[in-house]
Residue frames as a rotation matrix with the C-alpha (Angstrom) as fourth column:
UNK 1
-0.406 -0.455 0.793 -20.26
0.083 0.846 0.528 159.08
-0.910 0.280 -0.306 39.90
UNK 2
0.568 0.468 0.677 -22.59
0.709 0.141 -0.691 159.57
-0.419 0.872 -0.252 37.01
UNK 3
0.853 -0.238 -0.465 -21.06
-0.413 -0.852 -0.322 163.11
-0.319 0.467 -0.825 36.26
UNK 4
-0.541 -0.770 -0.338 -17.31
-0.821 0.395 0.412 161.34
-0.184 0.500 -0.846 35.75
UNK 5
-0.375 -0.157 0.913 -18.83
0.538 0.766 0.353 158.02
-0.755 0.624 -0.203 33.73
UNK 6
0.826 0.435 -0.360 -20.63
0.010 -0.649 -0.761 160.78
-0.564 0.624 -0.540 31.56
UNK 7
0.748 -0.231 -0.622 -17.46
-0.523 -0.782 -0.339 161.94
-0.408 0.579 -0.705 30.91
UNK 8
-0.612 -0.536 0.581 -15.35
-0.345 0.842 0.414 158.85
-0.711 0.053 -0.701 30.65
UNK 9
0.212 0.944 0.251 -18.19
0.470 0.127 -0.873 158.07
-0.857 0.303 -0.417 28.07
UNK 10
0.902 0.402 -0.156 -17.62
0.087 -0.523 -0.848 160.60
-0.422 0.751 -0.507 25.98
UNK 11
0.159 -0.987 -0.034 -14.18
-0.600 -0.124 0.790 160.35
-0.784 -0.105 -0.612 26.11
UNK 12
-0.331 -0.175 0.927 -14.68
0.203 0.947 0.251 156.72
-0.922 0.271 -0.278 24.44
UNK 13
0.487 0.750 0.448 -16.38
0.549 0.136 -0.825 158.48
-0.679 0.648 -0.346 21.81
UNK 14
0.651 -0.560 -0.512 -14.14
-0.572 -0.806 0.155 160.79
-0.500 0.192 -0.845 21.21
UNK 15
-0.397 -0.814 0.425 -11.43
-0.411 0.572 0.710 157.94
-0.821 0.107 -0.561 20.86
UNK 16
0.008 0.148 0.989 -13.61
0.496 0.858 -0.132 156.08
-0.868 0.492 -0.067 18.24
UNK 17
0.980 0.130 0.149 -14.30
0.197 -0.565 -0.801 158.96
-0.020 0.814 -0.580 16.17
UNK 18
0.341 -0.784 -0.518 -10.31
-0.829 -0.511 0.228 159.38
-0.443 0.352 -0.824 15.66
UNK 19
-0.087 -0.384 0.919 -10.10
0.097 0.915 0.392 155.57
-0.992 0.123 -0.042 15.03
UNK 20
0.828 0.558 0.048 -12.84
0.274 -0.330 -0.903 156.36
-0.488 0.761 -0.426 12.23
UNK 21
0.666 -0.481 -0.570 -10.64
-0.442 -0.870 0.219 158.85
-0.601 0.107 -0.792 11.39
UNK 22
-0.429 -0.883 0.190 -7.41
-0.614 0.439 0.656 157.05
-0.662 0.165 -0.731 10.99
UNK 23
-0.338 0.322 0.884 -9.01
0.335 0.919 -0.207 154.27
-0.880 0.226 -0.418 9.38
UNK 24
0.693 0.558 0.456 -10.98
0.595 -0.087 -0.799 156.10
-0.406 0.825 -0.393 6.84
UNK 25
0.543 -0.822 -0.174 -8.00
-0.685 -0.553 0.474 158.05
-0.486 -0.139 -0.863 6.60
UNK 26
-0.349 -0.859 0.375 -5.52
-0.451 0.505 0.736 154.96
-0.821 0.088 -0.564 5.53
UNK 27
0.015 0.444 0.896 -8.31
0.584 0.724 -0.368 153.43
-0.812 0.528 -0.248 3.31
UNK 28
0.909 0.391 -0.145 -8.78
0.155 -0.640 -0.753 156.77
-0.387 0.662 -0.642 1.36
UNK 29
0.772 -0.625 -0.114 -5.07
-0.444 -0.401 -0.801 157.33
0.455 0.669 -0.587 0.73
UNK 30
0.944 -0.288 0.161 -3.14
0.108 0.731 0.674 154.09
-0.312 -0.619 0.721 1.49
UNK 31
0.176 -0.977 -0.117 0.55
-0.920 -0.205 0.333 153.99
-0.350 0.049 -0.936 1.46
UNK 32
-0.644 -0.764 0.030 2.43
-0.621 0.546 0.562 151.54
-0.446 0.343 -0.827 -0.58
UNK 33
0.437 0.833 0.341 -1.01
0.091 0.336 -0.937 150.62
-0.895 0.440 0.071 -2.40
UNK 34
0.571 -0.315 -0.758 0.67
-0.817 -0.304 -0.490 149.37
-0.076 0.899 -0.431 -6.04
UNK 35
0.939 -0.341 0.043 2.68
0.343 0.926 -0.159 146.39
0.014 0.164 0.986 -7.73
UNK 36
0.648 -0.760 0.052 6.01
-0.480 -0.354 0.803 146.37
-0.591 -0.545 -0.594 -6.59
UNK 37
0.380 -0.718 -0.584 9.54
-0.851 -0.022 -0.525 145.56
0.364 0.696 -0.619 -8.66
UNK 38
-0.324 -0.527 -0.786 11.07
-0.180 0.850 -0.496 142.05
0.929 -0.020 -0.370 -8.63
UNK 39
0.527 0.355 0.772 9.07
-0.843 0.108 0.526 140.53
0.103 -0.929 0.356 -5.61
UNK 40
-0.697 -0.662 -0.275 11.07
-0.584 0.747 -0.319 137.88
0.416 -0.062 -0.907 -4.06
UNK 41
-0.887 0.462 -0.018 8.06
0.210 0.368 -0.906 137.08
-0.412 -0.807 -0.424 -1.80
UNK 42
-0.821 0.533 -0.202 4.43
-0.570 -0.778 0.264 136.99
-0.016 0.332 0.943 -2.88
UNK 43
-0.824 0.566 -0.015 0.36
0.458 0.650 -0.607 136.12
-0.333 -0.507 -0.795 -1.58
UNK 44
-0.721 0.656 0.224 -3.00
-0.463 -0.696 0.549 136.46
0.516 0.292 0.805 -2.48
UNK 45
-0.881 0.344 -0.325 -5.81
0.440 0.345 -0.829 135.95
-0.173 -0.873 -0.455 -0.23
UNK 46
-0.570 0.814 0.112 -9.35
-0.248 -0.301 0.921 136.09
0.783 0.497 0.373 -1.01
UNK 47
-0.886 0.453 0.100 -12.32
-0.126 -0.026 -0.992 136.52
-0.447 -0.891 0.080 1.55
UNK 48
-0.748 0.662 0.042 -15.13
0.545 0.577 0.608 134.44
0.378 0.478 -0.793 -0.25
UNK 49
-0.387 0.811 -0.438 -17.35
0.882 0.186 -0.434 135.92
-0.270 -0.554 -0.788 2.42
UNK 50
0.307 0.549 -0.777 -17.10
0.328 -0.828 -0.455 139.35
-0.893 -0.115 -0.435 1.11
UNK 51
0.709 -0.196 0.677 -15.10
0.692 0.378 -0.615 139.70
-0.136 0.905 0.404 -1.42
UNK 52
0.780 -0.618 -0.096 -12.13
-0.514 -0.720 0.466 141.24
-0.357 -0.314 -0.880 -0.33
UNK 53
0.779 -0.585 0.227 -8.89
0.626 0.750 -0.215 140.24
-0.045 0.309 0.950 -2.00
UNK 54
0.623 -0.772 -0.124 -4.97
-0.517 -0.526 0.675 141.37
-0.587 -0.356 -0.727 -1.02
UNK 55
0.873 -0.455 0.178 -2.27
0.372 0.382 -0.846 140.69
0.317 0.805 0.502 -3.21
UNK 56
0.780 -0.624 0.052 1.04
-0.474 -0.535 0.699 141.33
-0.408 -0.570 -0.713 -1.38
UNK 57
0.757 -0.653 0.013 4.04
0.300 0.330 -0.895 141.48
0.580 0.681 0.446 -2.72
UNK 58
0.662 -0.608 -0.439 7.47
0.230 -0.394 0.890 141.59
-0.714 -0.690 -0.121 -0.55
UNK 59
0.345 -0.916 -0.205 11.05
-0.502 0.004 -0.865 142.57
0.793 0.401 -0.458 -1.91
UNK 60
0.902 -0.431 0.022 13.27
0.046 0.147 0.988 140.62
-0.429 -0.890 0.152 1.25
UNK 61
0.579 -0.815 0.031 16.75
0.178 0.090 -0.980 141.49
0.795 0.573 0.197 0.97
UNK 62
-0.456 -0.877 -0.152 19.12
-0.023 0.183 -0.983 140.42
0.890 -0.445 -0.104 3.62
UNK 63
-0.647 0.248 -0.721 16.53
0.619 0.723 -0.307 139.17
0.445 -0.645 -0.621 5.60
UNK 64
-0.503 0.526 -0.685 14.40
0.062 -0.769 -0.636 142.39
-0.862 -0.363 0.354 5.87
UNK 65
0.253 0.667 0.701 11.50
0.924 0.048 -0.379 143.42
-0.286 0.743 -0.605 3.94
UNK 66
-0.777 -0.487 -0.399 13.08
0.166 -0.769 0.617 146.35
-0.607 0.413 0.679 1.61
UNK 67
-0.933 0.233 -0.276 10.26
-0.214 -0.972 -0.097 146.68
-0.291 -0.031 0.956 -0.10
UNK 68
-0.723 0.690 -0.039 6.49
0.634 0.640 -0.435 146.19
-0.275 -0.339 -0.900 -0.36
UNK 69
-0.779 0.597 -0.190 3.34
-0.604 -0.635 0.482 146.56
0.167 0.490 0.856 -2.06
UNK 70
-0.832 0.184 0.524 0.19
0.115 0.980 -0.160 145.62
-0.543 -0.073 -0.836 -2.13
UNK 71
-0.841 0.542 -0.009 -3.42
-0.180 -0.264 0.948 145.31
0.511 0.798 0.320 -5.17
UNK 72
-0.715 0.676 -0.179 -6.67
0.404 0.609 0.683 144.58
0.571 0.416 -0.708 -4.91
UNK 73
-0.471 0.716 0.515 -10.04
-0.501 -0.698 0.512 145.65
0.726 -0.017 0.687 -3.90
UNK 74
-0.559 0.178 -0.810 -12.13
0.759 0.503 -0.414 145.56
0.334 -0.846 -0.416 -0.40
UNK 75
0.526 0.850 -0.041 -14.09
0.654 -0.372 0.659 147.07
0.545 -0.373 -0.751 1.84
UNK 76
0.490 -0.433 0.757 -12.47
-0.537 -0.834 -0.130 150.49
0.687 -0.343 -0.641 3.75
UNK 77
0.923 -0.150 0.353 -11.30
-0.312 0.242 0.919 147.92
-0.224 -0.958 0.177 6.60
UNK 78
0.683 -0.556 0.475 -9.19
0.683 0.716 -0.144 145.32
-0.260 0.423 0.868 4.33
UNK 79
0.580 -0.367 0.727 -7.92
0.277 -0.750 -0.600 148.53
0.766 0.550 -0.333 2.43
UNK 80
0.879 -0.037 0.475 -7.01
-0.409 -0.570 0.713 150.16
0.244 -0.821 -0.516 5.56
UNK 81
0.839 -0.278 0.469 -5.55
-0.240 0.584 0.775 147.54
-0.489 -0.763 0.423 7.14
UNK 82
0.791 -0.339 0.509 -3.54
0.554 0.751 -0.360 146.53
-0.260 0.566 0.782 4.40
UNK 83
0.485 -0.507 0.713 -1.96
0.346 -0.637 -0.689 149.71
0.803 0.581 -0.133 4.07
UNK 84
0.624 -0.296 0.723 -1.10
-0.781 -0.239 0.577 150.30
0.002 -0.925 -0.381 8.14
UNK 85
0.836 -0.447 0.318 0.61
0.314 0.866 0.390 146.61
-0.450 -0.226 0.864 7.59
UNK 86
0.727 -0.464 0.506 2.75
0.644 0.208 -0.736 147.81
0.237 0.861 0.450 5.12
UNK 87
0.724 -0.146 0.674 3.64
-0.451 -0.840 0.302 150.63
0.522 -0.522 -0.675 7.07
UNK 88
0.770 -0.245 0.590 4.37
-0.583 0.109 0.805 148.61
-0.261 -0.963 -0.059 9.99
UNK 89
0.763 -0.546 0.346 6.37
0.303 0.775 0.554 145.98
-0.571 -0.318 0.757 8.72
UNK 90
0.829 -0.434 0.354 8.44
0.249 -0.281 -0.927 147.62
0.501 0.856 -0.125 5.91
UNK 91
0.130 -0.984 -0.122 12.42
-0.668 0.004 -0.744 147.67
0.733 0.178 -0.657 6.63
UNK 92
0.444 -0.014 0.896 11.25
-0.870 0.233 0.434 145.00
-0.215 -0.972 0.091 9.51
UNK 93
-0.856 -0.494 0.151 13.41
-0.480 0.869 0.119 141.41
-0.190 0.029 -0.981 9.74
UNK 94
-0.485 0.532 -0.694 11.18
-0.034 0.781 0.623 138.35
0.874 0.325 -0.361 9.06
UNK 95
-0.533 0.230 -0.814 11.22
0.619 0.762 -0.189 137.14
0.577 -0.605 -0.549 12.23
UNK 96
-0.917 0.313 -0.248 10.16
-0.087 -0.763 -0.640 141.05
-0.389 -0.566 0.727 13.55
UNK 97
-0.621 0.725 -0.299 6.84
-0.705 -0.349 0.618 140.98
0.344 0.594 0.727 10.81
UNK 98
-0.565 0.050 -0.824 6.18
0.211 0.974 -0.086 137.40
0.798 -0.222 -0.560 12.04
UNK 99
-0.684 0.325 -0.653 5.84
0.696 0.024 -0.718 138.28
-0.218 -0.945 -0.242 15.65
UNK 100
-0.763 0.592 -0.260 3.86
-0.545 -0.805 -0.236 141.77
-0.349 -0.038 0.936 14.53
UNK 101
-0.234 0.661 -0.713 1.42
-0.441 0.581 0.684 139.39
0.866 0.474 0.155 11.95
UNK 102
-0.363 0.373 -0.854 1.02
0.409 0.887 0.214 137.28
0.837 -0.272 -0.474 14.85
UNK 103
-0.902 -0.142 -0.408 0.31
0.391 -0.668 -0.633 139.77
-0.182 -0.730 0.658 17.50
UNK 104
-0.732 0.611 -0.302 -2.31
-0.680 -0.682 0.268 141.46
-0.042 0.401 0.915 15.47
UNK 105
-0.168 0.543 -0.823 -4.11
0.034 0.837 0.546 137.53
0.985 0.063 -0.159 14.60
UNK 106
-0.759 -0.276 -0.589 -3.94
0.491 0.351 -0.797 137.34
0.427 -0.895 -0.131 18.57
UNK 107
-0.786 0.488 -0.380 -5.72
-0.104 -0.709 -0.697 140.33
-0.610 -0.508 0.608 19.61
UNK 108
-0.511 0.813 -0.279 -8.35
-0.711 -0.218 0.669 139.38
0.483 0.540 0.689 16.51
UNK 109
0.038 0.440 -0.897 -9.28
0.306 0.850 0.430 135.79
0.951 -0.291 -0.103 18.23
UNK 110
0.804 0.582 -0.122 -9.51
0.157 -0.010 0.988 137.58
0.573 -0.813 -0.100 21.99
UNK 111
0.578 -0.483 -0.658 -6.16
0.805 0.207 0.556 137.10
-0.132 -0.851 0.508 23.28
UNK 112
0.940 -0.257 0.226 -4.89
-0.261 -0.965 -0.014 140.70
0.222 -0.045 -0.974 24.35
UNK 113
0.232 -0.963 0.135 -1.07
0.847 0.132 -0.516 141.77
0.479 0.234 0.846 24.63
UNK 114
0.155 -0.058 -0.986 0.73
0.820 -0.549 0.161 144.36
-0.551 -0.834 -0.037 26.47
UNK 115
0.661 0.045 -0.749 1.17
-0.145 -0.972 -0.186 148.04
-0.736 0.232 -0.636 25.74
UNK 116
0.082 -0.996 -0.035 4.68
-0.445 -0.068 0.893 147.44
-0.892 -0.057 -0.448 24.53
UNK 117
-0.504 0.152 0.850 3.48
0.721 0.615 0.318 144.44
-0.475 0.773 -0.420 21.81
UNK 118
0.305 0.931 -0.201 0.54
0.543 -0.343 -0.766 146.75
-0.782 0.125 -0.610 20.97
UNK 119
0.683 -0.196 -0.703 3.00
-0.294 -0.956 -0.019 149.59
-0.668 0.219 -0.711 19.84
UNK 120
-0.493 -0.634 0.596 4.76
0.237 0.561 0.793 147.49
-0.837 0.532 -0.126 17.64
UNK 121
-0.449 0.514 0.731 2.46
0.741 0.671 -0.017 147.57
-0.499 0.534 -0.682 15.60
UNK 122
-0.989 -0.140 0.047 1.87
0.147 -0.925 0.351 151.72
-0.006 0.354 0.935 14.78
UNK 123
-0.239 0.956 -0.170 -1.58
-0.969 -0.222 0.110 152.76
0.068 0.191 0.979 13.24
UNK 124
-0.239 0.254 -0.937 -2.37
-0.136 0.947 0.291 149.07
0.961 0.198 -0.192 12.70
UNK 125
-0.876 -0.262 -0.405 -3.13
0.385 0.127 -0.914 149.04
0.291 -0.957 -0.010 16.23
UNK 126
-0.027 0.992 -0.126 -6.59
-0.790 -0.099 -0.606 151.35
-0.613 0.083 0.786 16.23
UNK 127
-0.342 0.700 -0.627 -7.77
-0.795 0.141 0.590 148.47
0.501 0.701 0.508 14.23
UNK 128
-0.891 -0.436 -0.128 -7.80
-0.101 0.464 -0.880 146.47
0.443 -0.771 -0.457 17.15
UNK 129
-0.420 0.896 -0.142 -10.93
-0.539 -0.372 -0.756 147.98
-0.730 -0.241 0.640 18.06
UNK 130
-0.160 0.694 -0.702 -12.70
-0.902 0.186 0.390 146.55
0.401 0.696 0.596 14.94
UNK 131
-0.657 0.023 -0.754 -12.21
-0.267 0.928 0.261 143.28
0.706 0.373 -0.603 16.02
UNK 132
-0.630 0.740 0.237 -15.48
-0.148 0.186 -0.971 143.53
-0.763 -0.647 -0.007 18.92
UNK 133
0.084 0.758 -0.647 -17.24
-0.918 -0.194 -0.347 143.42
-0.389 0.623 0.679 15.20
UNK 134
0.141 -0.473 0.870 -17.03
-0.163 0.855 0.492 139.70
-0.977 -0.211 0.043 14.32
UNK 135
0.716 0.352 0.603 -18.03
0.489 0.363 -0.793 140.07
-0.498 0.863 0.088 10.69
UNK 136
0.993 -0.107 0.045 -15.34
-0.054 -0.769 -0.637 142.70
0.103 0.631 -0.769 10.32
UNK 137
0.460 -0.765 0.450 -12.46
0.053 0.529 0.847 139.97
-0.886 -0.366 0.284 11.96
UNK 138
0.408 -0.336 0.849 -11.52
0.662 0.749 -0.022 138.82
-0.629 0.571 0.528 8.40
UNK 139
0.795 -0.033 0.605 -11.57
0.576 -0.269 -0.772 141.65
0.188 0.963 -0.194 6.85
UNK 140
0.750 -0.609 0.258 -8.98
-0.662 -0.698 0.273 143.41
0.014 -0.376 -0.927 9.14
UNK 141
0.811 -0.196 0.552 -7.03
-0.193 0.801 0.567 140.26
-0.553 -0.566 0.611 9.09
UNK 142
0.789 -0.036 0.613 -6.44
0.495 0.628 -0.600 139.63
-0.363 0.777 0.514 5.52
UNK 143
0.715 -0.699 0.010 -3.52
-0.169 -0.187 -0.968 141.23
0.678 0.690 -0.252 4.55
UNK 144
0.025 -0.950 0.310 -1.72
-1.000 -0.028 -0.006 139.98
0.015 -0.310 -0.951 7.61
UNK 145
0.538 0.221 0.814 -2.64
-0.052 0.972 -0.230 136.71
-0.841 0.081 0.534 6.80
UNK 146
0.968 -0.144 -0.204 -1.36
-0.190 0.108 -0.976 137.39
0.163 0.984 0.077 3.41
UNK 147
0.211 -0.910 0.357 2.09
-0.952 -0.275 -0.137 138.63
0.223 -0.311 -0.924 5.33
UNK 148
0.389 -0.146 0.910 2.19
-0.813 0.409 0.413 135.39
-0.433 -0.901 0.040 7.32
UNK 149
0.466 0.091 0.880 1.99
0.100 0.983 -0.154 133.20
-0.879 0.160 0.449 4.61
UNK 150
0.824 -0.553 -0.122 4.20
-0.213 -0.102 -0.972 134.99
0.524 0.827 -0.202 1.60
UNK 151
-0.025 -1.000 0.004 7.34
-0.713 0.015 -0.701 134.65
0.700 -0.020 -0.714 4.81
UNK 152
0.273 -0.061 0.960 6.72
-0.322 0.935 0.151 131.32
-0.907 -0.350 0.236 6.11
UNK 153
0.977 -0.143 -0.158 6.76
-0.136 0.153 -0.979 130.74
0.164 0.978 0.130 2.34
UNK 154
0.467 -0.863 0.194 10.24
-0.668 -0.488 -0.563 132.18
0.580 0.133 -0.804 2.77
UNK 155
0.123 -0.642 0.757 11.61
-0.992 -0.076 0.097 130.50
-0.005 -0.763 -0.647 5.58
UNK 156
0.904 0.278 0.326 10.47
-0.189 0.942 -0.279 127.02
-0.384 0.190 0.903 4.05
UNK 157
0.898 -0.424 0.118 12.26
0.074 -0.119 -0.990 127.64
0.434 0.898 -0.075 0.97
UNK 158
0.355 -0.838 -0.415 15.53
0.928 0.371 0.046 128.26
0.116 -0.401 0.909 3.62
UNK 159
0.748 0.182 -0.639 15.11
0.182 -0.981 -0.066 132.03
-0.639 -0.067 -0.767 3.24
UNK 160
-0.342 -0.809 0.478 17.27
0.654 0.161 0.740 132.58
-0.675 0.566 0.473 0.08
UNK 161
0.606 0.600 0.522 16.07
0.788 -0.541 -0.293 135.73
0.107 0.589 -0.801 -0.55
UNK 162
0.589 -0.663 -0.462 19.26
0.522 -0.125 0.844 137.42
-0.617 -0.738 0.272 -0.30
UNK 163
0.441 -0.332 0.834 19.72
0.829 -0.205 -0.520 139.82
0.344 0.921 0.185 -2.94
């Protein structure tokens, strides 16, 4: 029994060092990191506690997000994170980014999801793992917080983003 938790062990280590990876990996050269033409949709969201701040900008056209950016400065998580969201949600419906934004909040406050929800969600998923760090909740959060609240915006407003 010790000889296979040894190695079941190291496995796990193995697995974090590729999170690392990925993570430092998305933070160092993020995708769709930049202000974006004619946003129809836009949030900014500041973490007082550190001083992380996300500026997201959507395009929504015919009810999908067509295109997406996002500014500001953070720690490697926020950065990260902000740039796997974009990933994930980019050519997704509203109501598809919603459920992914809300998935991801879920699994930060404890409550876990199946394989199937998980993979919705692409790379943005290894950050999942951060969230046993409690101080490092918010910062993985914030830019789907930003999401949540630039298309609820929308859907107040009647969603009449429909260029």
């Amino acid at each position: 029994f010790k000889r296979q938790r040894s190695s079941f062990t190291l496995g796990l280590s193995k697995l974090n060092q590729l999170y690392r990876a990925v993570i430092l990996d998305a933070a160092a050269h993020p995708h769709h990191k930049g202000a974006i033409q004619s946003p129809t949709n836009e949030m900014t969201l500041h973490n007082p506690t550190c001083g992380d701040t996300v500026n997201l900008q959507l395009k929504v056209t015919d009810g999908k997000i067509s295109d997406i950016g996002f500014t500001g400065d953070g720690c490697t998580i926020s950065q990260a994170s902000a740039s796997m969201m974009t990933d994930a949600v980019s050519g997704k419906t509203i109501a598809e980014a919603l459920k992914m934004a809300k998935i991801f909040s879920d699994e930060a406050i404890g409550k876990q999801h199946d394989e199937a929800d998980l993979a919705l969600l692409g790379d943005a998923q290894t950050l999942t793992s951060i969230m046993q760090f409690p101080a490092r909740i918010k910062c993985a959060t914030l830019a789907w917080w930003a999401l949540t609240r630039a298309l609820e915006n929308d859907q107040k407003a009647g969603g009449t983003n429909n260029d």
